[in-house]
TORLO-132826 format. One record per residue (C-alpha): z, x, y. Coordinates in nm, 2 decimals. Layout:
! residues N
+--------+--------+--------+
!     zz !     xx !     yy !
+--------+--------+--------+
!      Z !      X !      Y !
...
+--------+--------+--------+
This chain:
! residues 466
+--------+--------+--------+
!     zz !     xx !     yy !
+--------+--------+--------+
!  -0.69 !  -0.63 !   0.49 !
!  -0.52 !  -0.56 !   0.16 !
!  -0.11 !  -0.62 !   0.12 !
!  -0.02 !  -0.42 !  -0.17 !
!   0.38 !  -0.37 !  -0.03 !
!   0.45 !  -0.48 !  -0.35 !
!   0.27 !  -0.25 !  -0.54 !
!   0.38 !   0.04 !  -0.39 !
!   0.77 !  -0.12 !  -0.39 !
!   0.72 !  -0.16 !  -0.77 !
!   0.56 !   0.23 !  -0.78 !
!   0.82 !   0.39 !  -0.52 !
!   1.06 !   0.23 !  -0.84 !
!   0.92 !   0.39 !  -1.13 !
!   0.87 !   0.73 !  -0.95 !
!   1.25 !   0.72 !  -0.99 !
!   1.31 !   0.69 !  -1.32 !
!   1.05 !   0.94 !  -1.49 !
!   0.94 !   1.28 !  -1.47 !
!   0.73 !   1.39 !  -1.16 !
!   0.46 !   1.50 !  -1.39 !
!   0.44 !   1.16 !  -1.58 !
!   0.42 !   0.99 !  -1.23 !
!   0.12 !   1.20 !  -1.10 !
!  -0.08 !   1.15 !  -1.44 !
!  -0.02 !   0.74 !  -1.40 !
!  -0.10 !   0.76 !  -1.03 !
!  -0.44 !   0.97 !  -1.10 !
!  -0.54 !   0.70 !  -1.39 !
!  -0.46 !   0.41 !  -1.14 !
!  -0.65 !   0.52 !  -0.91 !
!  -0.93 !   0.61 !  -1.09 !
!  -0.93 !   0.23 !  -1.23 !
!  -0.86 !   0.10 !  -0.91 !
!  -1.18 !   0.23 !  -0.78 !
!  -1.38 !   0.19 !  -1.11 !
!  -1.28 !  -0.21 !  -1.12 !
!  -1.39 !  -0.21 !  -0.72 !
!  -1.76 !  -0.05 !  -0.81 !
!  -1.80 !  -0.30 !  -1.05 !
!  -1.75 !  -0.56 !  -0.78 !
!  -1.91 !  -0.42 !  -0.52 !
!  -2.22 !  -0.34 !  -0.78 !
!  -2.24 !  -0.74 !  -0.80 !
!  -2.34 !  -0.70 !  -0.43 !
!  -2.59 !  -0.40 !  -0.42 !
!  -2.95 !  -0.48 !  -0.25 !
!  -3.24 !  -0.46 !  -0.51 !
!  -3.46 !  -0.12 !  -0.45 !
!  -3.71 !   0.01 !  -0.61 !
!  -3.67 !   0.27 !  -0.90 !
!  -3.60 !   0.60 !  -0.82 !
!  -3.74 !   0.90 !  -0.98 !
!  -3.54 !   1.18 !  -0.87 !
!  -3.19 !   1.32 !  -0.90 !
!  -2.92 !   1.36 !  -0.59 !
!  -2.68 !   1.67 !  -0.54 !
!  -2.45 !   1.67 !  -0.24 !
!  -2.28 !   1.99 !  -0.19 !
!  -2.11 !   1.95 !   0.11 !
!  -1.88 !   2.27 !   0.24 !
!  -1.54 !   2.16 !   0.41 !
!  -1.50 !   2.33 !   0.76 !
!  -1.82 !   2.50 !   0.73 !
!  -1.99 !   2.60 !   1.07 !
!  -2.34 !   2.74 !   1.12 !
!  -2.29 !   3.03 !   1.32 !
!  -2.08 !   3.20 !   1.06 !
!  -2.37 !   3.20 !   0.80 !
!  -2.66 !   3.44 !   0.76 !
!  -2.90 !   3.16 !   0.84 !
!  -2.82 !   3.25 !   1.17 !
!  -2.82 !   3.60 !   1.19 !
!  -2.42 !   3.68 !   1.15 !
!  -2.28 !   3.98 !   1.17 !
!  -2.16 !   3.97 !   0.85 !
!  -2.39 !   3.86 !   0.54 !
!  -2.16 !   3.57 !   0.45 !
!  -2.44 !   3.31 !   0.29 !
!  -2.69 !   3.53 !   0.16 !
!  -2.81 !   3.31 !  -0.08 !
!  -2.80 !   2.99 !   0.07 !
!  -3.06 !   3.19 !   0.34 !
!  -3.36 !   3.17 !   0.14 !
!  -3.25 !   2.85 !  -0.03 !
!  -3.43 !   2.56 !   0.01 !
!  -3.75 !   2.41 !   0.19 !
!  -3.60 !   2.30 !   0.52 !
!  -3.29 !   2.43 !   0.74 !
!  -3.17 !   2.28 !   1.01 !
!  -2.95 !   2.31 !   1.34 !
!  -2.70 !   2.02 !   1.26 !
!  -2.38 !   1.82 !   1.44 !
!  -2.16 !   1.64 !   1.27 !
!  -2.12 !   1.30 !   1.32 !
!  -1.74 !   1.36 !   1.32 !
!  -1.50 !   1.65 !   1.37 !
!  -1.30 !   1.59 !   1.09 !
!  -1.31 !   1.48 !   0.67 !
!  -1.21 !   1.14 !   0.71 !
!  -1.53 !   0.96 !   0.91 !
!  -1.77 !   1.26 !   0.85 !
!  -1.81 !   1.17 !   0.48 !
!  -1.89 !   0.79 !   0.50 !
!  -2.17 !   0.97 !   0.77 !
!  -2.32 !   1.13 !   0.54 !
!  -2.32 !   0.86 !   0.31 !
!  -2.43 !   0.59 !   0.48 !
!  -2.66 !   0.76 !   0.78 !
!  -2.40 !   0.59 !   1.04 !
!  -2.18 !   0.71 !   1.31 !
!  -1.82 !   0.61 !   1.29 !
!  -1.81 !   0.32 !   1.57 !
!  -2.09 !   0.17 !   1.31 !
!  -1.92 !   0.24 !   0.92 !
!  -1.57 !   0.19 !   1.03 !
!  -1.39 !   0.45 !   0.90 !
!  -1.19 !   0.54 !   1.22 !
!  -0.96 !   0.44 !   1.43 !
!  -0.96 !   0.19 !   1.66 !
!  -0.72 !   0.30 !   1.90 !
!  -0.77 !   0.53 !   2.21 !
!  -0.52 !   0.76 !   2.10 !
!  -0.47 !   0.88 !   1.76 !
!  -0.23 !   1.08 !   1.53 !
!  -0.32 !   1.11 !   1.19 !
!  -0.04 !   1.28 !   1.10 !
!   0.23 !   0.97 !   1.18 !
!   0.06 !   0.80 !   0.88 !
!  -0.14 !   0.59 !   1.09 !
!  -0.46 !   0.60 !   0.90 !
!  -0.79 !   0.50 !   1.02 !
!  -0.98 !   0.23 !   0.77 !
!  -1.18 !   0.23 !   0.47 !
!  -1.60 !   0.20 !   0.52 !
!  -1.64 !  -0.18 !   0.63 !
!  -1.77 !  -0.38 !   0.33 !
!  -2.09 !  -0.47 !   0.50 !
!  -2.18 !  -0.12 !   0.47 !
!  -2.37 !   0.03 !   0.19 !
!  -2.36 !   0.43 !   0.07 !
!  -2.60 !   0.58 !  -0.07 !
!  -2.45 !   0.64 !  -0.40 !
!  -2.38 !   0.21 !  -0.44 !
!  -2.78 !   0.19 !  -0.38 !
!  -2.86 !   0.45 !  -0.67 !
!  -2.58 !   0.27 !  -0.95 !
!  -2.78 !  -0.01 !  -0.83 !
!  -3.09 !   0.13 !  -1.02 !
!  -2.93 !   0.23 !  -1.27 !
!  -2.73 !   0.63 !  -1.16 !
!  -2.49 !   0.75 !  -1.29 !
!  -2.27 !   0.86 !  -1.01 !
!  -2.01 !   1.11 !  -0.92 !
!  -1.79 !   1.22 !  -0.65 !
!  -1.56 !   1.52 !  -0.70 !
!  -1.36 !   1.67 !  -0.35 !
!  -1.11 !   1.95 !  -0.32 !
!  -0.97 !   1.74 !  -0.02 !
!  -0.86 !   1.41 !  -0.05 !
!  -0.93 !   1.30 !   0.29 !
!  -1.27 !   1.29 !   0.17 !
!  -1.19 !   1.03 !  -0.09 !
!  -0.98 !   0.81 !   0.11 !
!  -1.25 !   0.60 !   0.30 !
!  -1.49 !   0.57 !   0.00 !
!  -1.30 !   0.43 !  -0.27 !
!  -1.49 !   0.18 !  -0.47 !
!  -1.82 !   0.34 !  -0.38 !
!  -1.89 !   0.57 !  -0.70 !
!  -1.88 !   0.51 !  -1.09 !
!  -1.62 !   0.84 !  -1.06 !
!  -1.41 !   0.98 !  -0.81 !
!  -1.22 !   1.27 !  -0.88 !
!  -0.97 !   1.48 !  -0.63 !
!  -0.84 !   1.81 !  -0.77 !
!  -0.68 !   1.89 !  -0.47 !
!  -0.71 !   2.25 !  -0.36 !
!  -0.91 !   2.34 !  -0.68 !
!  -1.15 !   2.65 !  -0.57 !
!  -1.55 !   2.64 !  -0.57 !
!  -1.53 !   2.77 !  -0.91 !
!  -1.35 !   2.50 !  -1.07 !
!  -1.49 !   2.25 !  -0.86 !
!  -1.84 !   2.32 !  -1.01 !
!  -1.80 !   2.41 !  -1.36 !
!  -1.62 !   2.04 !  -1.34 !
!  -1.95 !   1.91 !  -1.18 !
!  -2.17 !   2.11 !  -1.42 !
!  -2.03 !   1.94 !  -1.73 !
!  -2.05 !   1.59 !  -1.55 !
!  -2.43 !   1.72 !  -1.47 !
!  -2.52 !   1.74 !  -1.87 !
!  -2.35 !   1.42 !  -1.96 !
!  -2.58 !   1.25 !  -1.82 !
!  -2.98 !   1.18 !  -1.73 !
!  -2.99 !   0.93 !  -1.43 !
!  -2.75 !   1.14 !  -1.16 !
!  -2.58 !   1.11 !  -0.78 !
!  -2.31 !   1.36 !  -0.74 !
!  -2.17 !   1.45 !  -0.44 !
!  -1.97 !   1.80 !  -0.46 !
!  -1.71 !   1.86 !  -0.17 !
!  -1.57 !   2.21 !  -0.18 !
!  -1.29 !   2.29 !   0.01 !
!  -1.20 !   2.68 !   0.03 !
!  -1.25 !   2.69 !   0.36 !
!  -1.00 !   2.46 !   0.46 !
!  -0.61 !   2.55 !   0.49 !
!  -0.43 !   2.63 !   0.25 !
!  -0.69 !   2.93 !   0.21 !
!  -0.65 !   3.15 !  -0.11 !
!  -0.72 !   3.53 !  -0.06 !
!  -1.04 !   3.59 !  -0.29 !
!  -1.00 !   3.94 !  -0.55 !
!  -1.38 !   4.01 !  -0.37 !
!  -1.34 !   4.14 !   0.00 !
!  -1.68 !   4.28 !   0.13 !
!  -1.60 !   4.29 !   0.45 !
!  -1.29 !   4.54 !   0.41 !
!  -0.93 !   4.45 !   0.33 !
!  -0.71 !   4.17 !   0.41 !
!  -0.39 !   4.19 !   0.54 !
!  -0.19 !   3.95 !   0.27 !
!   0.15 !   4.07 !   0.45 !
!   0.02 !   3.81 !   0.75 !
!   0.17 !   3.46 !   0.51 !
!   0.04 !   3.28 !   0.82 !
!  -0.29 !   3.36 !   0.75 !
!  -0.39 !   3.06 !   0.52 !
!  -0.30 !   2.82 !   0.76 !
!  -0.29 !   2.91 !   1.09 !
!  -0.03 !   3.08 !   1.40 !
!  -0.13 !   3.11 !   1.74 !
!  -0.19 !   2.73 !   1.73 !
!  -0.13 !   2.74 !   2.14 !
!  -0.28 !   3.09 !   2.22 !
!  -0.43 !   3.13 !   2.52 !
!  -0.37 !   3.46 !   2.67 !
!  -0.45 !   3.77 !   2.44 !
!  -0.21 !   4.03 !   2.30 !
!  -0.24 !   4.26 !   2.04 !
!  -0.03 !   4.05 !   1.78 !
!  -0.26 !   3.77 !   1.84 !
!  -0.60 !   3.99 !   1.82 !
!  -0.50 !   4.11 !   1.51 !
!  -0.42 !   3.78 !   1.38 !
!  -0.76 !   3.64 !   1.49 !
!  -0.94 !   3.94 !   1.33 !
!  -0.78 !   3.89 !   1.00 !
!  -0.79 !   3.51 !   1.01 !
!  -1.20 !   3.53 !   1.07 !
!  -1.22 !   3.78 !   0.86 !
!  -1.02 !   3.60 !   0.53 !
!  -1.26 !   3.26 !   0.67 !
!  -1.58 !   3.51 !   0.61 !
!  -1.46 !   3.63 !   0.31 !
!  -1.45 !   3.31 !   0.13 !
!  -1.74 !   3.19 !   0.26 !
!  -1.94 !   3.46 !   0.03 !
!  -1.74 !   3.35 !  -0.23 !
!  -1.84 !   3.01 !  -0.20 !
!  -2.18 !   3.12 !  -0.11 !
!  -2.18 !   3.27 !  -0.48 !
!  -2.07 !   3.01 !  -0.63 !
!  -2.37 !   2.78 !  -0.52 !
!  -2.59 !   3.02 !  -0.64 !
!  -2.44 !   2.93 !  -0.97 !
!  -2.46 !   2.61 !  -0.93 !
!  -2.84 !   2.60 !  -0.88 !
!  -2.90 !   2.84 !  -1.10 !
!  -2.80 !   2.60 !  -1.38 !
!  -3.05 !   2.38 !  -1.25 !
!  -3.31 !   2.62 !  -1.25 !
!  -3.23 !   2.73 !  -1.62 !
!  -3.22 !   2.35 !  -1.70 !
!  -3.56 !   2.35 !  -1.53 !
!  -3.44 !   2.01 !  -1.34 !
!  -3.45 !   2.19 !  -1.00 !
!  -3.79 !   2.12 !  -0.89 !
!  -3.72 !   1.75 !  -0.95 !
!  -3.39 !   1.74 !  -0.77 !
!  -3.29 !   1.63 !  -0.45 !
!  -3.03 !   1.90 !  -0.33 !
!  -2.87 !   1.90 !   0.03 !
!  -2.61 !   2.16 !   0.17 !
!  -2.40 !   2.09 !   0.45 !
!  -2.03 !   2.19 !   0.61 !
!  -1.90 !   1.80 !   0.73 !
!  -1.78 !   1.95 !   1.03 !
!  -1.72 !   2.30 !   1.15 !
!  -1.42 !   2.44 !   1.23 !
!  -1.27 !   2.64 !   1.60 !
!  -1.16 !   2.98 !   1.61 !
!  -0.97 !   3.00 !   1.95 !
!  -1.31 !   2.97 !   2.17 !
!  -1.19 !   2.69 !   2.38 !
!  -0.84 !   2.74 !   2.33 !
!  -0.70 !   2.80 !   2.73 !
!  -0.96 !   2.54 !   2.85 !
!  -0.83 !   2.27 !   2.54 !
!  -0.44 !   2.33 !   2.65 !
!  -0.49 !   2.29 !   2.99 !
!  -0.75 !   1.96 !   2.96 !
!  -0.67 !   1.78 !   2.64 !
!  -0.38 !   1.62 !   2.47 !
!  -0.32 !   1.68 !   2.11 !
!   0.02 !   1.54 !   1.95 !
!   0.01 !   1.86 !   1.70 !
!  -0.02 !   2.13 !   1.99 !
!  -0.29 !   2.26 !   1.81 !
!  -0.56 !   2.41 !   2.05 !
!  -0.82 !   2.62 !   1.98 !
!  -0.81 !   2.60 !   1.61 !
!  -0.86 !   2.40 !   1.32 !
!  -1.04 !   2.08 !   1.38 !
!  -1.04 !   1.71 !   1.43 !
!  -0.97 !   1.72 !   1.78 !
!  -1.26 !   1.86 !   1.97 !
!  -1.61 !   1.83 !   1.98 !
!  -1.69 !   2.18 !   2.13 !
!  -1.94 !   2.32 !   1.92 !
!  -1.76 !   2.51 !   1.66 !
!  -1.59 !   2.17 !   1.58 !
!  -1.96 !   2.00 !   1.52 !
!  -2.21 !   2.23 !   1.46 !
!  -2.30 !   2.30 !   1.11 !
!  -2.57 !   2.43 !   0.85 !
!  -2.81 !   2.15 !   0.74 !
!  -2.99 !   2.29 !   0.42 !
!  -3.29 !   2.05 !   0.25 !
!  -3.41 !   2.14 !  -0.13 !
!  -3.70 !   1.85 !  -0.13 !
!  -3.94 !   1.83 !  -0.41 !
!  -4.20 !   1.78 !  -0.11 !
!  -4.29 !   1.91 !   0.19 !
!  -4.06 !   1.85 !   0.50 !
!  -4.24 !   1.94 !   0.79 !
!  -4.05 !   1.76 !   1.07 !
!  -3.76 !   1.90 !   1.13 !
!  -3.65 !   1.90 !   1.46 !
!  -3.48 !   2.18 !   1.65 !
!  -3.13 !   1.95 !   1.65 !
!  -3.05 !   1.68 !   1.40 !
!  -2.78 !   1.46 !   1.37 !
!  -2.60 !   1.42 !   1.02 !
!  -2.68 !   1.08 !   1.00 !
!  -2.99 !   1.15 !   0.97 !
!  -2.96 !   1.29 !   0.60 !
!  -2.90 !   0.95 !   0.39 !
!  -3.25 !   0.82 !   0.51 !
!  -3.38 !   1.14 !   0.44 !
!  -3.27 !   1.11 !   0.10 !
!  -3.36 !   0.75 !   0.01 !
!  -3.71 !   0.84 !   0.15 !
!  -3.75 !   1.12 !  -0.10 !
!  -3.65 !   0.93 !  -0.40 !
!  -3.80 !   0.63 !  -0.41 !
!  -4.12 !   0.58 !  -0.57 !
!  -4.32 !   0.37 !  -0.26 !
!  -4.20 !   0.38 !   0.06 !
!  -4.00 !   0.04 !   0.12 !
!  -3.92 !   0.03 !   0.49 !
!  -3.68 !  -0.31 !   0.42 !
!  -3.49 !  -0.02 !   0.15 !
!  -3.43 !   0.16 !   0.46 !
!  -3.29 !  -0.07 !   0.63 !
!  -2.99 !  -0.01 !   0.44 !
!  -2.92 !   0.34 !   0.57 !
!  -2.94 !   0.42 !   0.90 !
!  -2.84 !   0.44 !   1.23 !
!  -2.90 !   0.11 !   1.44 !
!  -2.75 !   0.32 !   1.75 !
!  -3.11 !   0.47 !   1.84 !
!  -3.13 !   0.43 !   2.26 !
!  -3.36 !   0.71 !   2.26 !
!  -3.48 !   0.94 !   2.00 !
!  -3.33 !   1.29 !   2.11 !
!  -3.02 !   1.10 !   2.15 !
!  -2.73 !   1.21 !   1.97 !
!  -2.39 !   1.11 !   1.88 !
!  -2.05 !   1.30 !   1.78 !
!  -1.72 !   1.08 !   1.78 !
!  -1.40 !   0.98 !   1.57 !
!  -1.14 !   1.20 !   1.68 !
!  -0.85 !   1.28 !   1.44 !
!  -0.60 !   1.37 !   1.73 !
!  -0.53 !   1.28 !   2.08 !
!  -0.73 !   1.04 !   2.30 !
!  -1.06 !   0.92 !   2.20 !
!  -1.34 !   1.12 !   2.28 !
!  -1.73 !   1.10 !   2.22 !
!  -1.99 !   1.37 !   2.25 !
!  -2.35 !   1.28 !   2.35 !
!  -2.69 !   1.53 !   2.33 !
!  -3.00 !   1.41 !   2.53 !
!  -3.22 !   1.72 !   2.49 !
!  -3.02 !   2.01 !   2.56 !
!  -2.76 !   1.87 !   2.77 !
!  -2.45 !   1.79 !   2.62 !
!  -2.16 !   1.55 !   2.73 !
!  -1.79 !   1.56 !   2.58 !
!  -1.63 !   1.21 !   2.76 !
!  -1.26 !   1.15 !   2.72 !
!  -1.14 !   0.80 !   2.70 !
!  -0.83 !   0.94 !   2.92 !
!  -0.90 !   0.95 !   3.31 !
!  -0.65 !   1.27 !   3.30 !
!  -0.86 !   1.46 !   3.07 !
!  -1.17 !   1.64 !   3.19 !
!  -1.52 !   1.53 !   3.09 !
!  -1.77 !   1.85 !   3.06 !
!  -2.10 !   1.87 !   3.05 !
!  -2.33 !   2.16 !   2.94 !
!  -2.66 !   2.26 !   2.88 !
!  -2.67 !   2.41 !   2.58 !
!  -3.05 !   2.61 !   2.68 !
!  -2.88 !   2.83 !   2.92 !
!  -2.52 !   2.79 !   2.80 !
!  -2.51 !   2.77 !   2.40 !
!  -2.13 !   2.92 !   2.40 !
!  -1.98 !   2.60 !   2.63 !
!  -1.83 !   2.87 !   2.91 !
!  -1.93 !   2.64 !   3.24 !
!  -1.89 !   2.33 !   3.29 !
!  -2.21 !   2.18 !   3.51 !
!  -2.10 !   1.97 !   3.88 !
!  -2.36 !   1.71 !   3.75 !
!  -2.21 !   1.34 !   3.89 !
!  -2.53 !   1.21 !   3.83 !
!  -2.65 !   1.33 !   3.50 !
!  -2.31 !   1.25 !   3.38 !
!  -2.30 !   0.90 !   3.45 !
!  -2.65 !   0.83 !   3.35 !
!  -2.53 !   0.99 !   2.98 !
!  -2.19 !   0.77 !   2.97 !
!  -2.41 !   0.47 !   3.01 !
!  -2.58 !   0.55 !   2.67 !
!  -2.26 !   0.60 !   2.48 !
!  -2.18 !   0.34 !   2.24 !
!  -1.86 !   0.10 !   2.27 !
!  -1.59 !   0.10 !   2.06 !
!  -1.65 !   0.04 !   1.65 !
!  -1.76 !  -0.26 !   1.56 !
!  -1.64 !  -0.26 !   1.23 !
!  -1.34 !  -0.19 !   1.04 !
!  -1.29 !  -0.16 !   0.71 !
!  -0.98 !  -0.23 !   0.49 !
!  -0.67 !  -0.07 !   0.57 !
!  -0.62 !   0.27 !   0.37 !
!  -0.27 !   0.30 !   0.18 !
!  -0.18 !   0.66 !   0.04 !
!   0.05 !   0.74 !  -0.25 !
!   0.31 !   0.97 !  -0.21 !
!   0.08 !   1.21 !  -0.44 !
!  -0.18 !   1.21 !  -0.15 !
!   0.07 !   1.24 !   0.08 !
!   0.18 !   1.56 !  -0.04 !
!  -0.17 !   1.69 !  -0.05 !
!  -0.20 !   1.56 !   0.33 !
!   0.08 !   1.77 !   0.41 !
!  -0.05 !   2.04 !   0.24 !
!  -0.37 !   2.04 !   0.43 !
!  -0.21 !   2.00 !   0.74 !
!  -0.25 !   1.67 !   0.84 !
!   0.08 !   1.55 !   0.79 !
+--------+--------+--------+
């Protein structure tokens, strides 16, 4: 574990004596050089793989959940052109409900209890300051495995909770926190050109709170008078009113609206390819790192589960009902995928991806992504809870176990075939128990303790977290 009291003694001290705006610029270079000079160490480390031939783009949407986009038949055309993008779509869960362990997921193809990048304790409150730790160093991403042959690679997040657990793990890492799609990607686009040899992982976060009202509203006007609405009210609700309808109609409604936004903007984004006539040869991969809840569980989470925030029923990172975990999986391959199965995990995307690129398969490459936690291959996993006690989620076939680490919390048990919404909870003692025995114990690995400046801390608190 890393001490640096001193440092942040010494920075608390200079903070003091110059301006705010000075402090911020010195803290944004320090950290980029912090995680530049641990790249280059870690690089001394990378397995040998073969060449690849293709390039990488990650665009992953924060809070993004699959039944709100027109790949699924919405009410509202929210994604319409991420619908007929790409060669592959997917029904996905989340490894994670939350930023923090969702994105070392992706990036490595492991679950939490495997990366590290969680906590350790059975209950947890992110927002005391007591932050999970870093991806264990034992762990490879996949972005340390393409600078290995020679990528040039870039990460770029709107949310810094994506950034936390990673550091080290890219060439670049950039944060411009709350920045909107727009931004984000003519940043990216610039980046794109610079170079020849590219892994960049995109992480927009309009979705995620503090939302900004978009000029564009297709789906009829918002109510800007509601302030509340870019964060949220009603965190407790579970008996309806009229304020509260209202406030839920708007709140969905402002979520939806940016969504099409952001929709549009990744139409840009690949239409730059396209004109650069690099599409065809890129690897491209959409997906939301977790979803997000708009009051469907909310009586049944305040009466059942814990959380230190009293949030319940919104937000995320302390559920794993399915509009905490389900989200859109979109594949741009230069081949064929034909295999797709009708639920994937996102763990399963970083194998995916090294498959694709390399020039001959290498199974001892793959070795290097990749769950190890495979009991059974319609077996999967959703765990690393942000808030309250510990909780994992496990899918054999249709069925679907949420388990709480806390004997006064409920466990539930659906199947999803005949119950897709989560409204009744199966008297299966049995089936139960025969699923608890396949859950995983607790992590096996923990990386280096995560410190925070107080810039990051103001963008925690601006996110919510804190």
């Amino acid at each position: 574990m890393q001490d640096n009291s001193a440092a942040i003694s010494v920075a608390r001290g200079v903070q003091r004596v110059i301006p705010d705006s000075l402090f911020q610029r010195l803290t944004n270079e320090y950290t980029s050089l912090s995680n530049w000079v641990r790249f280059k160490q870690r690089q001394r480390k990378v397995p040998s793989i073969p060449s690849l031939n293709k390039d990488v783009l990650f665009i992953v949407v924060d809070c993004l959940r699959a039944d709100h986009t027109s790949m699924e038949s919405y009410q509202r055309e929210t994604t319409p052109f991420l619908k007929d993008f790409g060669t592959g779509y997917a029904n996905a869960v989340s490894a994670a409900p939350w930023t923090f362990p969702s994105v070392p997921s992706l990036l490595t193809g492991k679950y939490p209890h495997e990366h590290g990048a969680t906590f350790t304790d059975n209950f947890r409150n992110f927002d005391t300051g007591n932050l999970p730790g870093a991806l264990d160093d034992k762990v490879y991403t996949l972005s340390e495995l393409f600078a290995g042959s020679g990528y040039d690679t870039y990460f770029s997040s709107a949310i810094v909770t994506a950034s936390l657990p990673i550091n080290g793990r890219f060439g670049q890492i950039h944060v411009n926190h709350n920045a909107s799609a727009e931004r984000m990607i003519n940043d990216f686009m610039n980046w794109w050109k610079s170079c020849d040899n590219r892994f960049g992982y995109l992480h927009l976060g309009d979705l995620h709170q503090p939302l900004h009202i978009p000029d564009k509203q297709p789906f009829g006007v918002i109510d800007e008078g509601l302030e509340s609405l870019i964060g949220w009210d009603f965190r407790n609700e579970s008996e309806s009113n009229g304020d509260f309808e209202y406030y839920r109609e708007q709140r969905v409604k402002l979520y939806d609206t940016i969504l099409a936004e952001v929709d549009r903007q990744i139409e840009r984004l690949i239409e730059f390819l396209r004109t650069r006539d690099e599409l065809e040869e890129t690897i491209v991969v959409v997906v939301g790192d977790h979803g997000e809840e708009f009051w469907e569980h909310a009586a049944r989470e305040y009466e059942q589960y814990h959380d230190p925030r009293g949030f319940y029923g919104v937000g995320h990172g302390h559920s794993l009902f399915e509009p905490a975990i389900r989200v859109p999986l979109i594949f741009h391959f230069p081949s064929e995928i034909s295999d797709l199965p009708q639920r994937i995990s996102t763990v399963e995307i970083a194998p995916r991806i090294l498959r694709e690129a390399i020039v001959r398969s290498d199974n001892d490459v793959l070795r290097h992504v990749g769950t190890d936690f495979e009991p059974d291959s319609d077996i999967i996993l959703s765990e690393g809870i942000g808030y309250g006690y510990d909780k994992k989620s496990l899918y054999k076939g249709d069925y679907k176990l949420i388990h709480s680490i806390n004997e006064e919390e409920t466990d539930f048990l659906f199947d999803l075939s005949e119950d897709p919404s989560e409204k009744t909870n199966l008297n299966d003692t049995d089936r139960i128990i025969k699923l608890m025995n396949l859950l995983p114990n607790k992590a096996k690995h923990t990386g280096d303790e995560v410190n925070v400046n107080s810039e990051a801390r103001d963008r925690l608190e601006d996110l919510g977290y804190i």
